[in-house]
C-alpha positions in Angstrom: -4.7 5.9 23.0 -7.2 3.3 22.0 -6.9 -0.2 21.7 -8.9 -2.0 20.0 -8.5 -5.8 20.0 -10.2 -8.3 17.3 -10.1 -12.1 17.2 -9.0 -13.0 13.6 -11.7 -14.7 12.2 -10.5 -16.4 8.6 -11.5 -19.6 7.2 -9.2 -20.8 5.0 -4.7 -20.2 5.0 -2.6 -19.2 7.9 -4.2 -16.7 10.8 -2.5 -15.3 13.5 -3.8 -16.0 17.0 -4.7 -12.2 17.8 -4.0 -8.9 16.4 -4.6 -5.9 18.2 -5.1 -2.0 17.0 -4.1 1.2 18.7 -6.1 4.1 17.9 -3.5 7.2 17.7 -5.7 10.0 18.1 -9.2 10.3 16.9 -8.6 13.4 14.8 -12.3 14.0 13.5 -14.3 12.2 16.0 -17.3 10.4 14.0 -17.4 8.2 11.5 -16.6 10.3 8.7 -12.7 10.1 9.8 -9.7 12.2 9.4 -8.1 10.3 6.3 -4.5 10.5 7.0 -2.9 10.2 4.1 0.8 11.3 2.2 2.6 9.8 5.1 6.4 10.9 5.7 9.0 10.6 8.3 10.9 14.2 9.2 13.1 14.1 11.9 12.1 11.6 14.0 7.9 12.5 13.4 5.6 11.7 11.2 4.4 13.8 9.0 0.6 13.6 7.0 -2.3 15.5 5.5 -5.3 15.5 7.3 -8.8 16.9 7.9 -10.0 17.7 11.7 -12.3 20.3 13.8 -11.4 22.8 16.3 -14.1 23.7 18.5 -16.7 22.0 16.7 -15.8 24.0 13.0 -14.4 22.1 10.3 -10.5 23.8 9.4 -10.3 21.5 6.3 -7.6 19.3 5.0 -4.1 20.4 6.3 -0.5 19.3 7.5 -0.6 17.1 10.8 2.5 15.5 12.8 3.2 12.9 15.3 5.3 10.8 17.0 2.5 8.1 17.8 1.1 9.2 21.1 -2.6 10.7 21.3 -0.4 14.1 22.5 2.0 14.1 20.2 -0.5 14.2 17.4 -1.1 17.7 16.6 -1.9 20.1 13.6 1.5 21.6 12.1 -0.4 24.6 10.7 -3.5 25.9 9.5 -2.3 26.8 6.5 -5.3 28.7 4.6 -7.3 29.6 8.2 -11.4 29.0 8.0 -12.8 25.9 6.9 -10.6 26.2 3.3 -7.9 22.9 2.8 -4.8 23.6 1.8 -4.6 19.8 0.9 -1.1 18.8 1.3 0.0 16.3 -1.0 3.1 14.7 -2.3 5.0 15.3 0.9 9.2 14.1 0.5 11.7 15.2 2.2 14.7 16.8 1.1 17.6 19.1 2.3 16.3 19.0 6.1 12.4 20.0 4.5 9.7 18.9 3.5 8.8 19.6 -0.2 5.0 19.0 -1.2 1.9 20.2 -3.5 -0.8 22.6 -1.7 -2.8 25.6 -1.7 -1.7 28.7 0.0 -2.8 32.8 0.4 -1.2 34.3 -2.3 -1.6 38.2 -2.6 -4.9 37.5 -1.0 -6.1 35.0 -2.8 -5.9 31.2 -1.8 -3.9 29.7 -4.8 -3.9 25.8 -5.3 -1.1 23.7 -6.3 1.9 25.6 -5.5 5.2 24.2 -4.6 5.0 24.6 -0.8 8.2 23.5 1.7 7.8 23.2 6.2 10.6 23.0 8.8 10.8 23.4 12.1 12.6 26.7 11.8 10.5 28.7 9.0 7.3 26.6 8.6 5.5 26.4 5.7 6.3 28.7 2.7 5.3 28.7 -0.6 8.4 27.8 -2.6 7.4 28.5 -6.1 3.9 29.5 -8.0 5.2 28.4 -11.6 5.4 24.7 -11.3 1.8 23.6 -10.5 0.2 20.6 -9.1 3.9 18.9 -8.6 3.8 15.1 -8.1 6.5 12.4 -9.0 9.5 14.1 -6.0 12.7 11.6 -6.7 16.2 12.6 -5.4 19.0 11.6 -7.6 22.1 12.9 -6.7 22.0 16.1 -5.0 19.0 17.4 -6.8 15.5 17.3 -5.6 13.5 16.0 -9.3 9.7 16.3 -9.8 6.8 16.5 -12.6 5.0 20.0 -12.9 2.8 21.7 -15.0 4.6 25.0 -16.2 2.5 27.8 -15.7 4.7 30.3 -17.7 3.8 29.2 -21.0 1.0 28.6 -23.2 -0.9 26.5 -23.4 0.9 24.6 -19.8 2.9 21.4 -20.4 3.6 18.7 -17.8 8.0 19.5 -17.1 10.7 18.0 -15.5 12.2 20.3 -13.0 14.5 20.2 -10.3 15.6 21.8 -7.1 19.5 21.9 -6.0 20.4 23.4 -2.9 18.3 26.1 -1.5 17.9 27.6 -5.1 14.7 27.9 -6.7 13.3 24.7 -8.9 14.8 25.1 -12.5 13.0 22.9 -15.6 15.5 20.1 -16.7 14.9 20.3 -20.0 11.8 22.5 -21.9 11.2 20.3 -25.0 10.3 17.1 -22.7 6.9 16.5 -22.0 6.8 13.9 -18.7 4.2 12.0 -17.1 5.7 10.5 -14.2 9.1 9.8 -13.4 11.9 7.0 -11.3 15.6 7.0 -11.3 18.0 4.0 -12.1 21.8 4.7 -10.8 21.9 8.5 -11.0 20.1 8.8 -14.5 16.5 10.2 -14.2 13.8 7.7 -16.1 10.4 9.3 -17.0 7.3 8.5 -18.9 7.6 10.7 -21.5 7.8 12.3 -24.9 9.6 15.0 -26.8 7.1 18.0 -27.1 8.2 19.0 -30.5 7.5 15.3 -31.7 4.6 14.2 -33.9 2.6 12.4 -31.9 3.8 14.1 -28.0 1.3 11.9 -25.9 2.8 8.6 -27.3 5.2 8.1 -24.6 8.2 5.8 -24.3 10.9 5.2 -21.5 13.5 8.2 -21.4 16.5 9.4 -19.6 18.4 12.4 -18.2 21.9 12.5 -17.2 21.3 16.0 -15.7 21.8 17.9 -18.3 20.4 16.3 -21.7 17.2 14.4 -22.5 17.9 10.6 -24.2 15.1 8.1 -26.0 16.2 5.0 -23.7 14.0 2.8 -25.3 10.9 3.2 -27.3 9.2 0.1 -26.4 6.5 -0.1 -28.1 7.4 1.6 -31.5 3.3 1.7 -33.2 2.1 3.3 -29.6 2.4 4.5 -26.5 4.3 2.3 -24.2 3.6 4.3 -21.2 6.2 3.0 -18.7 5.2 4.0 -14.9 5.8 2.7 -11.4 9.1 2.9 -11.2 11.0 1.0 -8.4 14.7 0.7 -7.9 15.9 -2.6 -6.5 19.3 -1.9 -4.9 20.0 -5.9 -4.9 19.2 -6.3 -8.8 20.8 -3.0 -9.8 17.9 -2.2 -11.9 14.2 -0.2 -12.3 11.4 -2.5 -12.3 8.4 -0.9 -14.1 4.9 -1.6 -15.9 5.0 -0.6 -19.6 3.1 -2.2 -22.7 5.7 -3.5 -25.0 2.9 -4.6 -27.3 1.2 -7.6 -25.8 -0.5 -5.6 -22.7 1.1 -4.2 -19.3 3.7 -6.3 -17.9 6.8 -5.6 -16.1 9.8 -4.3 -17.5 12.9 -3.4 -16.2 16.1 -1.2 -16.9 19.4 -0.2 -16.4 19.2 2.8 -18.0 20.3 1.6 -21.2 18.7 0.6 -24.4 20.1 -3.0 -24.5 19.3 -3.7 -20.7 16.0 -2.6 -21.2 14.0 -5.8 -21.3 10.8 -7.3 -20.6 10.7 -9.9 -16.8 8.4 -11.9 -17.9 4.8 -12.3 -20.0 2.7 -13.5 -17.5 -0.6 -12.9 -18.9 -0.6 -14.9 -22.8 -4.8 -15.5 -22.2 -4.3 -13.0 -25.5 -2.1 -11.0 -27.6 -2.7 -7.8 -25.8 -3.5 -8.7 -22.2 -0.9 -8.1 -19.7 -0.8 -8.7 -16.3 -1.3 -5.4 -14.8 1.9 -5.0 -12.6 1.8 -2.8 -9.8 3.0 -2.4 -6.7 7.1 -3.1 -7.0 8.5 -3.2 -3.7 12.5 -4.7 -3.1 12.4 -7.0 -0.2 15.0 -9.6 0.4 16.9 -9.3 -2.6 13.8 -9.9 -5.1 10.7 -7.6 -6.0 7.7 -7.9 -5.4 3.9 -7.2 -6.8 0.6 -7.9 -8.4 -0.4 -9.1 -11.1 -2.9 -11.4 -13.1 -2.3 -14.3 -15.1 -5.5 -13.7 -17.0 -6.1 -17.6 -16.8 -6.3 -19.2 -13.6 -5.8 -16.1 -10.8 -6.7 -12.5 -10.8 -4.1 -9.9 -9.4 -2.0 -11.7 -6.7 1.1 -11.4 -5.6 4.1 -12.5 -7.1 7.8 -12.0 -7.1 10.9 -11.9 -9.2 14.5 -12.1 -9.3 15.0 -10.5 -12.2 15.0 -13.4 -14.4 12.0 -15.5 -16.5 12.1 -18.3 -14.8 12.5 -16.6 -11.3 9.4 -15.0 -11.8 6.4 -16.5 -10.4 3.3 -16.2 -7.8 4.0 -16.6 -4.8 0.9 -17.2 -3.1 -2.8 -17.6 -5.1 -4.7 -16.0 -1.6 -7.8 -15.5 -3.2 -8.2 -18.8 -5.9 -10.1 -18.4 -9.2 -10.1 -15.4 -11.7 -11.3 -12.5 -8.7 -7.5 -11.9 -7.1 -6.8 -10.8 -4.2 -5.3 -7.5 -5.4 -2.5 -7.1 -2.9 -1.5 -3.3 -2.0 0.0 -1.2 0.3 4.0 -3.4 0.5 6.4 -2.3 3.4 9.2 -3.7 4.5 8.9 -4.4 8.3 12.1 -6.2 10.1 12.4 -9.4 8.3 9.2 -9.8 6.5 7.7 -7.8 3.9 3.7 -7.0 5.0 0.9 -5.9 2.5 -3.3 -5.7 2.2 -5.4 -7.9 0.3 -8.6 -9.2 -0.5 -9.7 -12.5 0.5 -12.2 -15.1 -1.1 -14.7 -13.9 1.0 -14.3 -10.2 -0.1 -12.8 -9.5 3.4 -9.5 -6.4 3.6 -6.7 -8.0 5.5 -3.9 -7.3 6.6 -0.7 -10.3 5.4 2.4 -11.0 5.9 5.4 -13.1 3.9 8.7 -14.4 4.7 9.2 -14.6 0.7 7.3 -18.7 1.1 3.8 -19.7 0.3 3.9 -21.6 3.2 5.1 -18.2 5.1 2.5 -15.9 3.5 -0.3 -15.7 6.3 -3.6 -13.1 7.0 -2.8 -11.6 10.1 -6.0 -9.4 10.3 -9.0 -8.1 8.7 -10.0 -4.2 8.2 -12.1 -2.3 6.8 -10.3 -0.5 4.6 -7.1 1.1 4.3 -5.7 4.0 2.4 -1.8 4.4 3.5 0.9 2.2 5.3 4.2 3.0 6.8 6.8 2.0 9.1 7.8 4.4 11.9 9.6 4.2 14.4 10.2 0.4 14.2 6.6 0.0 14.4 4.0 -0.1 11.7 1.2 2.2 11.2 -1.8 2.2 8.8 -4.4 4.9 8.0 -7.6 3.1 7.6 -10.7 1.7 9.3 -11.0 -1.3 11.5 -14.6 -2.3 10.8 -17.3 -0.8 8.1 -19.6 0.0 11.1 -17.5 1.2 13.4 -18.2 5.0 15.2 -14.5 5.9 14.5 -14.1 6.6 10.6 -10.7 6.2 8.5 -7.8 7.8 11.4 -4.6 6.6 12.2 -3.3 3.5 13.7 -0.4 1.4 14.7 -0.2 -2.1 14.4 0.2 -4.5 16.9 1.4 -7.6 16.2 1.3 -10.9 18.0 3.3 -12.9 19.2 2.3 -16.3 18.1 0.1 -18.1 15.3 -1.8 -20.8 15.1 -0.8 -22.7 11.8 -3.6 -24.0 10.0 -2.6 -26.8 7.6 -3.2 -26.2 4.0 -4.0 -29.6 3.1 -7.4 -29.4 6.1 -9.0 -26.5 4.5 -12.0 -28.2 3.0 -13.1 -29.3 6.8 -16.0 -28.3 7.6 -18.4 -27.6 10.8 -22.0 -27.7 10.0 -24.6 -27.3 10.9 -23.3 -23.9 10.7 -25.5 -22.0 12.3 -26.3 -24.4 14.7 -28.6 -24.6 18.0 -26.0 -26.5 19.7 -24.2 -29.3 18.8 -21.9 -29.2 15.7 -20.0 -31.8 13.3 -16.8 -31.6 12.1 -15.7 -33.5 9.0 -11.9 -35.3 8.0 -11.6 -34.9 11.9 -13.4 -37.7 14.6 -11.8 -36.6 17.5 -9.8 -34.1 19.1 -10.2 -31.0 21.5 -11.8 -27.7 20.9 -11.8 -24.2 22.0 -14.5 -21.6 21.6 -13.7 -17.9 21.7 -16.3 -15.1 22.4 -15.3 -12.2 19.8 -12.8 -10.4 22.1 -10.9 -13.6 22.4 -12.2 -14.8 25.6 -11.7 -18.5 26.2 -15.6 -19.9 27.2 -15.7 -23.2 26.3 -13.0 -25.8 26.0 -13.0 -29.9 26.0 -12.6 -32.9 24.1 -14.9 -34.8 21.3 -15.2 -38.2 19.3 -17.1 -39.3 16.4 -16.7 -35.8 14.9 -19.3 -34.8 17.1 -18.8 -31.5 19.7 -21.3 -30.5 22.3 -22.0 -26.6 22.8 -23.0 -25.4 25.9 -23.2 -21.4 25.0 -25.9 -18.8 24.5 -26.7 -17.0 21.2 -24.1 -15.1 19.6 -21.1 -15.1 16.9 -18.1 -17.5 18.2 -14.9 -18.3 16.9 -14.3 -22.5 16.8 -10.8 -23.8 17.3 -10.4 -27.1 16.6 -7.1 -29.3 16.9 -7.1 -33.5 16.0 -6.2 -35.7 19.1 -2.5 -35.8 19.7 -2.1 -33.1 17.0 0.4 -29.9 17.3 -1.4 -28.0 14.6 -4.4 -26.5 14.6 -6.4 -28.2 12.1 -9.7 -25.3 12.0 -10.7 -21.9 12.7 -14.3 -21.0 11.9 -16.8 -18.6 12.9 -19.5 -20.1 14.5 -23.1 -18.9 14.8 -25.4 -20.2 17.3 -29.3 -19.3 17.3 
């Protein structure tokens, strides 16, 4: 495997002192990339959708595994041979398989959107050709649920179905028309709407019990409400969600009743109609987590909850002003909970939080980055490491270090200028200290001591990174790229 190691250059919050990459396995060399995505853990591998060569020929998009070694990645199956994708999608596992959306030869023909299924012992077959395109897959229970379009009627109409057992998937109920879908307790919650009812696309929060369909609450009685990512937090014994209620998207939770179906918190009041935009619920520590915008004085950020009004709040405004930092991608790693964002400088990075301000820090930056997982009690992210990079969007696993250097909050307005320089730089709020300058693997090449703000640079051209610490001090006070011409 590859690694590929990159001096974190940030100029403003906490940064780590180095993070590295590992490569997995350059699936489709070049820098058009594999694109791993629809990652799943199946016993003890993991599991993903991808699109590689063999000898040279494109095969497509199809089902990949490994157990993050360069060897033990491998394709599972070609499942539609040639250069035709069966585009896996969806994967979950369920009953010792995995269930997921794809394209397969049926009769002769390559059909798209069946219910497919893999395991070790049968590989992949095609489970059903009725339910289409099937998305949403939530266990409740000892049944397998999912959203589908129903292919045996006329005109086709998005379904609830279900699998139990081995048996063959069975629509819940046929008068429900469902967008997506969660679960609270053992009672399925869905986006949906009666499909005998007046207006079927206005949809509202409902239930089933697993045998009847229940309005739980129709939270936005004049329109559609549309309630959608659903997350169950275990702690707070509820489904946190984002649904209009009336004054724009904000999140909503439940308990699967009508009366503990309430609104968290209106963040966003800049108007009537608003709302925050909540995504991205993840449980960590007892509270959720996600994005959302205030509409005032931050853009999407991240923010957390307890459940309560005056327990919700941002945690941390990473990128300040009215742009966000649009944080993505949550997992739950050991003790921390880690995500993506975007910071002032428009730069992907990689962050971590204890649940503090203080404790939510930029580890690294990437290009860009399209899934995140943990495996294996590692992490692992498909994405790319830098936009120009000869190595497109493949799989990688994370590295983390071992040590930070903690930038204090209250320094970030120092500055080193001239910036770029020709030699010497100034550094303001600090007149003296010691200093360390980094080549861009990390490389120690210049170290030593300065007064009246004043450092002396002894390098050739090139991009540096500039540590700078105050005399006596513990803390590192900068980091900075520097340019020198």
């Amino acid at each position: 495997m590859r690694k590929i190691n990159y001096f974190i250059i940030l100029l403003s919050g906490l940064v780590t002192a180095q993070t590295t990459f590992t490569l997995v396995k350059d699936i489709y060399p070049g820098a058009v990339g594999s694109s791993p995505s629809n990652l799943t853990i199946y016993n003890g591998k993991l599991y993903f959708s991808a699109s590689s060569l063999v000898d040279g020929a494109s095969i497509g998009n199809e089902l990949w595994e490994s157990d993050g070694t360069e060897a033990g990645t491998k394709l599972v199956a070609d499942i539609i041979p040639g250069n035709s994708s069966s585009s896996p999608a969806a994967l979950f596992v369920f009953n010792n398989k995995i269930y997921f959306s794809g394209s397969n030869v049926v009769n002769g023909s390559n059909v798209s959107g069946l219910l497919l299924s893999y395991d070790e012992t049968n590989g992949v077959q095609t489970v059903s050709t009725v339910p289409k395109y099937s998305t949403s897959f939530t266990k409740v229970g000892d049944r397998l649920y999912f959203k589908s379009t129903n292919t045996s009627v006329t005109p086709n109409t998005q379904r609830l179905y279900f699998i139990e057992g081995g048996a063959q998937p069975v629509i819940a109920d046929d008068n429900l028309n469902v967008n997506t879908i969660g679960f609270v307790g053992n009672k399925v919650i869905a986006n949906a709407q009666f499909a005998n009812a007046s207006s079927p696309f206005l949809t509202q929060l409902f239930g089933f019990d697993g045998s009847t369909s229940n309005l739980i609450k129709a939270i936005n009685p004049s329109t559609s409400s549309y309630p959608q990512y659903f997350t169950y937090s275990a702690a707070l014994g509820k489904t946190f969600f984002n649904a209009n209620g009336g004054n724009g998207a904000e999140p909503w939770m439940t308990d699967g009743t009508e009366a503990g179906t309430t609104i968290v918190k209106d963040i966003n009041v800049s108007s009537g109609t608003s709302g925050s935009g909540p995504i991205n619920f993840t449980e960590y520590n007892g509270k959720v987590y996600f994005s959302a915008s205030d509409g005032i004085t931050s853009g999407s950020e991240l923010w957390v909850t307890d459940g309560t009004e005056q327990g919700t709040k941002m945690l941390k405004d990473i990128a300040p002003g009215t742009a966000g930092s649009f944080p993505e991608k949550m997992v739950v790693y050991k003790d921390k909970l880690y995500f993506f964002a975007t910071n002032a400088s428009n730069v992907k990075q990689l962050w971590e939080t204890d649940g503090t301000e203080e404790g939510t820090k930029a580890l690294a930056s990437v290009a860009s980055v399209s899934s995140f997982i943990t495996y294996n009690d590692k992490l692992y992210f498909s994405g790319r490491i830098g936009s120009t990079d000869t190595v497109g969007v493949e799989l990688y696993q994370v590295n983390l270090p071992t040590g930070t250097l903690n930038i204090s909050e209250s320094n970030a307005k120092t500055l080193v200028y001239p910036n770029p320089t020709t030699g010497n730089v100034f550094v303001s709020n600090i007149s003296e200290g010691n200093f360390e300058l980094f080549d861009l693997s990390g490389k120690l090449v210049q170290s030593g001591i300065f007064n009246n703000n004043k450092i002396v640079i002894d390098r050739t051209s090139g991009t540096y990174i500039l540590k700078v610490r105050s005399s006596g001090g513990k803390q590192a006070k900068l980091v900075t790229k520097l340019i020198i011409k």
